[in-house]
NUVEX-785408 format. One record per residue: residue number from 1; residue in three letters; chain; x, z, y of N, C-alpha, C in turn. Coordinates in pm, 1 decimal, always signed. Layout:
REM residues N
PT   n res chain      n.u      n.w      n.v     ca.u     ca.w     ca.v      c.u      c.w      c.v
PT NUM ala     A        X        Z        Y        X        Z        Y        X        Z        Y
...
This chain:
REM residues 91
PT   n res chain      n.u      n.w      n.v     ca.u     ca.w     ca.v      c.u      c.w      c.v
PT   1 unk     A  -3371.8  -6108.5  -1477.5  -3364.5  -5963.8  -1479.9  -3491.3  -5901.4  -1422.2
PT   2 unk     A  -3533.4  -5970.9  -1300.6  -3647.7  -5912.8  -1273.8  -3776.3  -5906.8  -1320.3
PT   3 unk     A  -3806.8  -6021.3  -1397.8  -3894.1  -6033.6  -1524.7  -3883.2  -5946.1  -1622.4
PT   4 unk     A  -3759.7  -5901.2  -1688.1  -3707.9  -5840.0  -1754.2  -3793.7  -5686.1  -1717.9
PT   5 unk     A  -3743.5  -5615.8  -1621.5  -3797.7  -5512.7  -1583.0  -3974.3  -5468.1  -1550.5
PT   6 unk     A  -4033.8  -5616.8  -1488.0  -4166.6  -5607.3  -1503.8  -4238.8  -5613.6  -1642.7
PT   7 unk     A  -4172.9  -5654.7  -1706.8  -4239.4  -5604.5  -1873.4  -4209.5  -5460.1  -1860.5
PT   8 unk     A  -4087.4  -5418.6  -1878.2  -4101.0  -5246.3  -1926.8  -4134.4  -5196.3  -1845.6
PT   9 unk     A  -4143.1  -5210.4  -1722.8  -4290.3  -5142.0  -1625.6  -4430.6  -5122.5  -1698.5
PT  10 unk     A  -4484.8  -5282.4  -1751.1  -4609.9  -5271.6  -1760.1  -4617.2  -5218.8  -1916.1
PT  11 unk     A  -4532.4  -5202.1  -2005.3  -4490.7  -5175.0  -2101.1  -4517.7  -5030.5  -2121.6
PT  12 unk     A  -4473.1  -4935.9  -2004.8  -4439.0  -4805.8  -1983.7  -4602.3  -4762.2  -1957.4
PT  13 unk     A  -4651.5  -4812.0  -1837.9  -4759.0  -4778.6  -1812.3  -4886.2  -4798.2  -1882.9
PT  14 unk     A  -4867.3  -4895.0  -1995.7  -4962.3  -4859.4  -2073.0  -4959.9  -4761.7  -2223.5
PT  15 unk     A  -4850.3  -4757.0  -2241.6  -4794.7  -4683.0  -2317.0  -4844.0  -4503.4  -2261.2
PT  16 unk     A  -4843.0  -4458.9  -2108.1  -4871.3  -4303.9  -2065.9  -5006.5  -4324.4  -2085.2
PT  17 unk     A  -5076.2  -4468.3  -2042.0  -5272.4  -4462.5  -2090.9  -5295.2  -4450.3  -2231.6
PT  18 unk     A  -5226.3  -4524.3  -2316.2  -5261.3  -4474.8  -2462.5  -5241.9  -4343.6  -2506.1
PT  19 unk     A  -5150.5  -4284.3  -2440.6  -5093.9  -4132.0  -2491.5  -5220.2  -4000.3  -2440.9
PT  20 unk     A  -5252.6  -4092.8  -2294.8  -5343.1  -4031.0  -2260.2  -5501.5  -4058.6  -2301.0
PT  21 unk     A  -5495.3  -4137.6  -2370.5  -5639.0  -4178.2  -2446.9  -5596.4  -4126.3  -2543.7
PT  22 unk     A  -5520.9  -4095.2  -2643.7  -5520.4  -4042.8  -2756.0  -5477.9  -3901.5  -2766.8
PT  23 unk     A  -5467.5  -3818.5  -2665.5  -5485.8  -3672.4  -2615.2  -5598.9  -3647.0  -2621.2
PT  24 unk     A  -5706.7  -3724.0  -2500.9  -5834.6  -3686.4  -2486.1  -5935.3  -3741.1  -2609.8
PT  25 unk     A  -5950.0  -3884.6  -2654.6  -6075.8  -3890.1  -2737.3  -6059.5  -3781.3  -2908.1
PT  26 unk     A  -5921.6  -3745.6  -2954.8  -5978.4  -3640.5  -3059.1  -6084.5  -3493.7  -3026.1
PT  27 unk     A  -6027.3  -3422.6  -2867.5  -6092.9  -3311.6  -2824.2  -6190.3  -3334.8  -2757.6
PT  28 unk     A  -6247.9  -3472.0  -2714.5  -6383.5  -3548.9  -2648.8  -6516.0  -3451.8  -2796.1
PT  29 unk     A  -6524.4  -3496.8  -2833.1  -6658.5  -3426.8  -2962.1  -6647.6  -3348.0  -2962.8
PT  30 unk     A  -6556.3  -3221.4  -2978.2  -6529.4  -3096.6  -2977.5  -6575.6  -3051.4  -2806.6
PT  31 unk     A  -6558.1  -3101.1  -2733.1  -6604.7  -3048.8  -2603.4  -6706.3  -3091.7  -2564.3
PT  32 unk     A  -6751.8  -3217.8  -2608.8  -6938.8  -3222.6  -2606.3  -6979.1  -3147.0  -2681.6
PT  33 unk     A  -6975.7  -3167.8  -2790.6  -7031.1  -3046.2  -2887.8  -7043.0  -2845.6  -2812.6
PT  34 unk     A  -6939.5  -2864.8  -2749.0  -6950.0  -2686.8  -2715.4  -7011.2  -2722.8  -2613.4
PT  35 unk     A  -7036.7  -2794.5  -2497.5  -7075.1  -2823.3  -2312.8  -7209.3  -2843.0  -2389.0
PT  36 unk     A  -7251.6  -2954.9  -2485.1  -7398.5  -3026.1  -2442.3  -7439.8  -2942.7  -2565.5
PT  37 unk     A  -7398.0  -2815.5  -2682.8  -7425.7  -2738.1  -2746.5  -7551.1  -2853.3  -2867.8
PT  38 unk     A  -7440.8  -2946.7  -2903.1  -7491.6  -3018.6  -3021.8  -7410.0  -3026.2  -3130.4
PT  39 unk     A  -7477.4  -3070.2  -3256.4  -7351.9  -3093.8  -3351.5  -7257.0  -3151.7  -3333.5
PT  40 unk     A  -7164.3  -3166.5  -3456.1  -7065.2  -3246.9  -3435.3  -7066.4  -3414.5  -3418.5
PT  41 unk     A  -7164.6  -3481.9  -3543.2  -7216.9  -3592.6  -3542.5  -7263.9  -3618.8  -3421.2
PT  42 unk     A  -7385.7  -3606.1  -3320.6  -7411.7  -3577.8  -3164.9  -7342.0  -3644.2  -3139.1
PT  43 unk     A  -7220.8  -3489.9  -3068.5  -7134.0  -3524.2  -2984.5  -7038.4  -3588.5  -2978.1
PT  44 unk     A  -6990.7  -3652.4  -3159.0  -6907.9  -3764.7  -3149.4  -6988.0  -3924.4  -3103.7
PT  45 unk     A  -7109.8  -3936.4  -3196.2  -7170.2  -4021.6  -3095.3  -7181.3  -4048.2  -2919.7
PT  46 unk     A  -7150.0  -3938.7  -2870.4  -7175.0  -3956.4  -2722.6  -7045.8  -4006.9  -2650.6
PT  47 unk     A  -6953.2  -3946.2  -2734.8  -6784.1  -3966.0  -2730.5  -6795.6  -4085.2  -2732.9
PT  48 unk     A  -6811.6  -4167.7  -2855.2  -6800.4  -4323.6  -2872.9  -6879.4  -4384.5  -2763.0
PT  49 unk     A  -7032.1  -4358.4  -2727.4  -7087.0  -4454.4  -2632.2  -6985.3  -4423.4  -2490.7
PT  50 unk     A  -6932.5  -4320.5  -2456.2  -6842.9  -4264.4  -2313.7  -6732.3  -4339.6  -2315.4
PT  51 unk     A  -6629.6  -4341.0  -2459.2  -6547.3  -4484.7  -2390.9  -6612.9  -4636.6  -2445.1
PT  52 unk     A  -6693.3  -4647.5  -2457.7  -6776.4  -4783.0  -2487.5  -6787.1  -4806.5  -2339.6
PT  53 unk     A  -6887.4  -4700.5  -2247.0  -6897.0  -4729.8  -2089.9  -6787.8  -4737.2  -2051.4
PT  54 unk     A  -6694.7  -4650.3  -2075.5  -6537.8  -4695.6  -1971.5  -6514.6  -4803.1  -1981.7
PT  55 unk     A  -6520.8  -4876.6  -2136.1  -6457.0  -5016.8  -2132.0  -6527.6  -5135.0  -2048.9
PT  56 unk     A  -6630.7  -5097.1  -2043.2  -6759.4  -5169.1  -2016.2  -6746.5  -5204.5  -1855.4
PT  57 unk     A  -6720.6  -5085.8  -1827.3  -6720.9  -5028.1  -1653.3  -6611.7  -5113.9  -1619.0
PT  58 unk     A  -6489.9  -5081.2  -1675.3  -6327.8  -5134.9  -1637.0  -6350.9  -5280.7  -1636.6
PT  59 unk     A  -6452.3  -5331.1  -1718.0  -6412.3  -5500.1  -1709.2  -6481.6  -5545.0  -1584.2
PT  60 unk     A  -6588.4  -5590.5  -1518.6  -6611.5  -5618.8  -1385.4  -6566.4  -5543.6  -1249.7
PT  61 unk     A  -6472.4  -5403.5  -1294.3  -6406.6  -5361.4  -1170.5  -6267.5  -5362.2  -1141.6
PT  62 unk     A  -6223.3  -5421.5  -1267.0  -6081.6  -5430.6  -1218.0  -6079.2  -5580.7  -1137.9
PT  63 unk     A  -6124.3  -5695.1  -1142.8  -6074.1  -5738.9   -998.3  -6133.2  -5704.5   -852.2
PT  64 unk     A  -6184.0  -5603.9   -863.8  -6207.6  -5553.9   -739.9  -6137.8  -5440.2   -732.1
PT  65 unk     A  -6119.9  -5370.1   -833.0  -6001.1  -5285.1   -783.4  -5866.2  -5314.5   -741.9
PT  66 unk     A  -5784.3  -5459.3   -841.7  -5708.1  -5560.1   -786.2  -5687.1  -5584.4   -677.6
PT  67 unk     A  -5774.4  -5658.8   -654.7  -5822.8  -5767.3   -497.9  -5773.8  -5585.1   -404.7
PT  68 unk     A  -5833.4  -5543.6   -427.9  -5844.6  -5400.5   -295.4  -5655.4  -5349.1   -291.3
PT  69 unk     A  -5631.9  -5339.4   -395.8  -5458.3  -5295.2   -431.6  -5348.7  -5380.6   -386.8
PT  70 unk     A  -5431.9  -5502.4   -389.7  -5360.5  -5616.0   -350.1  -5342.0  -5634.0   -202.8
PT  71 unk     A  -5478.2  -5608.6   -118.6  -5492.4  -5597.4     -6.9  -5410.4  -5505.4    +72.3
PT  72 unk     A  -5397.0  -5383.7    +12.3  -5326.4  -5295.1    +91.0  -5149.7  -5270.6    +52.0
PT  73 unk     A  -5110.5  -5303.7    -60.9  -4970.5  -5327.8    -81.0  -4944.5  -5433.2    +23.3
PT  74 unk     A  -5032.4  -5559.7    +46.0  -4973.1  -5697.3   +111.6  -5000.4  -5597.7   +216.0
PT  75 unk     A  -5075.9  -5563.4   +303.7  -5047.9  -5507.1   +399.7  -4903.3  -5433.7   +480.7
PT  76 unk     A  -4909.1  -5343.7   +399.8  -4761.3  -5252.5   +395.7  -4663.6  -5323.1   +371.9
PT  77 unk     A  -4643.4  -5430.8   +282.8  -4520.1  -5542.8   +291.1  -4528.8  -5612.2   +391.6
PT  78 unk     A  -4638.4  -5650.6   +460.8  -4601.5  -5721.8   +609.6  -4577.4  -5626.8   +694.9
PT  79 unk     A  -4609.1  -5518.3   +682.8  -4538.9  -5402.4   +797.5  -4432.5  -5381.4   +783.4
PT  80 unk     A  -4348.3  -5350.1   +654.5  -4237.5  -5280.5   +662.1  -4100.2  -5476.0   +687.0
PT  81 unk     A  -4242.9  -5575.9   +655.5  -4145.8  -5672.4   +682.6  -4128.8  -5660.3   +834.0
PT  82 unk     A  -4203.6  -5657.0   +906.2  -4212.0  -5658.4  +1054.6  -4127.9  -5585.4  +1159.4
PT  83 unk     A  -4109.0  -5477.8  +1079.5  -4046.8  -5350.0  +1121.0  -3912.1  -5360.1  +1076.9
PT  84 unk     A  -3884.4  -5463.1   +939.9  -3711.6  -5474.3   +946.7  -3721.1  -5594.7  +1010.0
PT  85 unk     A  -3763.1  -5684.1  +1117.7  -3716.5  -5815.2  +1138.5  -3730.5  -5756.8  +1273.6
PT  86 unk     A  -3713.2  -5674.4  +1328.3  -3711.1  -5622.9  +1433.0  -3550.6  -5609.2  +1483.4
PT  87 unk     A  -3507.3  -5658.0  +1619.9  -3333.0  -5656.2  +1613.6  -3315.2  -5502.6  +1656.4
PT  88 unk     A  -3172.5  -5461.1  +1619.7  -3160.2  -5289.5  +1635.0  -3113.8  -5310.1  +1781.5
PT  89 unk     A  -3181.2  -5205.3  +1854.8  -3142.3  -5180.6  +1945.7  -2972.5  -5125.9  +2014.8
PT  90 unk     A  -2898.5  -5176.2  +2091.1  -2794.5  -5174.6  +2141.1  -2735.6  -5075.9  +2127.3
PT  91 unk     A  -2616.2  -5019.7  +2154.2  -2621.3  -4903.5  +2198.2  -2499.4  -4884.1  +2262.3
């Protein structure tokens, strides 16, 4: 079951990035085009090289963004483990 659920987690969450990549790259050319005041051709070119760099960017930083996410979730799970292995006080 718990396998079960970590798919439609990761399922879900990439599913709101595609929705949200496919919101932004149709109005990407249309808003270079009016900001950097070039044609359309231009500013769809600049569109394409902009997520060319995202993809580009994302591949040598996601295990360091990982490694860092990783670091501080394990953190907070040894705290909040620490903090329930604690006996309740009397009363």
């Amino acid at each position: 079951m718990q396998q079960r659920a970590s798919v439609w987690f990761v399922f879900t969450v990439v599913l709101i990035d595609m929705i949200g990549f496919g919101l932004v790259m149709p109005v990407l050319p249309g808003l270079i085009m009016e900001l950097g005041r070039m044609s359309i051709d231009r500013a769809a070119i600049w569109a394409g090289w902009l997520a060319a760099g995202e993809a580009i960017a994302q591949f040598p930083a996601m295990p360091l963004v990982a490694a860092a996410c990783f670091a501080v979730v394990a953190a907070a799970l040894v705290l909040a483990g620490i903090h329930r292995a604690r006996p309740l006080p009397s009363a």
